[in-house]
N, C-alpha and C positions, 0 to 999 in steps of 0.2 A: 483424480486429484487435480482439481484446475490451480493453473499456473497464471497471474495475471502479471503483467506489466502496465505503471501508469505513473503518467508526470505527473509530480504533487508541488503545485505554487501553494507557496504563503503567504500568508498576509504583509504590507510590508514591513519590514522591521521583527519576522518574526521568523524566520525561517531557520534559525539557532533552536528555538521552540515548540518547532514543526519536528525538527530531527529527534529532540528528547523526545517526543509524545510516539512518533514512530518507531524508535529502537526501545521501547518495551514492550510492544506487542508482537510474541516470539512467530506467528504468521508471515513477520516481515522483514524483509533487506531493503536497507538502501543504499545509495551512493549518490551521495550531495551534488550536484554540480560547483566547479569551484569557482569560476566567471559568471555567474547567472543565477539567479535568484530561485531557485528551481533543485527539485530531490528525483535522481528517477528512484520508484518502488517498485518492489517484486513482491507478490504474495504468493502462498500457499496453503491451501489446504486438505484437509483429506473428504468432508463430508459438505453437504451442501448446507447442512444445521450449523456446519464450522463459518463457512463463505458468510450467510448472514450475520453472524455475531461479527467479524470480521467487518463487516460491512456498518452494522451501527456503529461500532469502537471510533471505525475512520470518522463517519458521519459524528461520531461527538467530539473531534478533536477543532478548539477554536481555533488554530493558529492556521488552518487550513483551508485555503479560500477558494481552490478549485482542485479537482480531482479527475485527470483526465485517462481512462483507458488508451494504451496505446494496442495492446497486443491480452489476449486472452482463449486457452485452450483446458481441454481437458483427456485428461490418458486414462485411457482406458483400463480397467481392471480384469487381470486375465481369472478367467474360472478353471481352475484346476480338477 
């Protein structure tokens, strides 16, 4: 299941825009920054079929002008 973390800038004047577009896609958290014009994200998902769709959604969102990984793993699935 990878776990990623990444700073998401907005465009300017849009980062109000950036938050609604990001808290309906259930993949994700955030926490606005409140001095800076700046969201950190956290994703998750289970399948790598999930990570790309996940992955267009971000890429279609306008109000989002860069998208920076900071941090990204993946845990291992035990077999029973």
């Amino acid at each position: 299941m990878p776990i990623k973390s990444y700073l998401a800038h907005p465009y300017e004047g849009k980062k109000e825009t950036l938050i609604k577009a990001l808290t309906v896609i259930d993949q994700c958290e955030i926490l606005p920054a409140e001095n800076e014009n700046l969201i950190v994200l956290v994703t998750e998902t289970e399948t790598e079929k999930e990570e790309e769709m996940l992955k267009e959604k971000l890429d279609a969102i306008k109000s989002l002008k860069l998208l920076a990984m900071v941090s990204g793993f993946n845990t291992p699935q035990k077999n029973n």
